[in-house]
N, C-alpha and C positions, 0 to 999 in steps of 0.2 A: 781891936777886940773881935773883928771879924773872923780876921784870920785864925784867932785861937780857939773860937768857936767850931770853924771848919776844918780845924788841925784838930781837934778834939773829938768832933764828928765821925772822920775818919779813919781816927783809931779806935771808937767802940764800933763802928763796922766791921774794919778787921778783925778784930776780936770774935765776934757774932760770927764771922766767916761769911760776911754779905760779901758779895762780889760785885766791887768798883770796876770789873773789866768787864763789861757784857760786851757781847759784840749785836747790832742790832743785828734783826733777821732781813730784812731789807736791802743790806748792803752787799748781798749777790747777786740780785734783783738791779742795782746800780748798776755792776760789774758787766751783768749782760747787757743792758743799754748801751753802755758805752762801747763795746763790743759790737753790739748792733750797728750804733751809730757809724765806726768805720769801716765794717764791714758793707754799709751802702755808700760810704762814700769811696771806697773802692770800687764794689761794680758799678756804679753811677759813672766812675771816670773810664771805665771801662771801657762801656758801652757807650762814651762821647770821644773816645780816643784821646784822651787827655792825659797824661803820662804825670804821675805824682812828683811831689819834689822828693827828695833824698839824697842827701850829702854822703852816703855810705859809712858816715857814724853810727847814727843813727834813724831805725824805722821811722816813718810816718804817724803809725799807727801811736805811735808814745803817747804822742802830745796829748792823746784822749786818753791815755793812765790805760791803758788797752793791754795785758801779757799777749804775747804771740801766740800761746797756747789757744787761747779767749778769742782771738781776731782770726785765728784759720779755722776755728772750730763752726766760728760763725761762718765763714766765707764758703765753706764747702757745703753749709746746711743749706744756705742762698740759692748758691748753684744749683744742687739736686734740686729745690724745689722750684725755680726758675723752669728746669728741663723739664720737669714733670709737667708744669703747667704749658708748657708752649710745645709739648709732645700731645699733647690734647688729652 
């Protein structure tokens, strides 16, 4: 009975032209965290000379759901503001 309530539900939604597909606002907010996130663990290993793994399949970076676009965009924001700060 559930289900036919919620199969029911969902077609006078569409109907209405409610939209079941919101995307929240939050979830680029995520994107850049996690982005965040490996970007310091990038210069973290950096600057302990620690050399990442990498099988040359696959980046690093993935495993945190990270585009490469996302992860260098970060890395180079890092940098510059690193050099600015220790340029005094």
């Amino acid at each position: 009975m559930k289900g036919t309530v919620l199969t029911g539900e969902k077609f006078v939604m569409s109907t209405l032209r409610f939209d079941l597909e919101i995307e929240h606002p939050y979830e680029p907010a995520l994107d850049w965290a996690e982005a965040g996130r490996s970007a310091a663990i990038y210069l973290g290993s950096d600057i302990v000379k620690v050399k990442l793994p990498c099988d040359g399949k696959k980046d690093w970076w993935l495993e945190f759901s990270v585009t490469n676009v996302n992860y260098l965009i970060f890395v180079s924001r890092r940098l510059e503001f690193i050099n600015k700060t220790s340029s005094g």
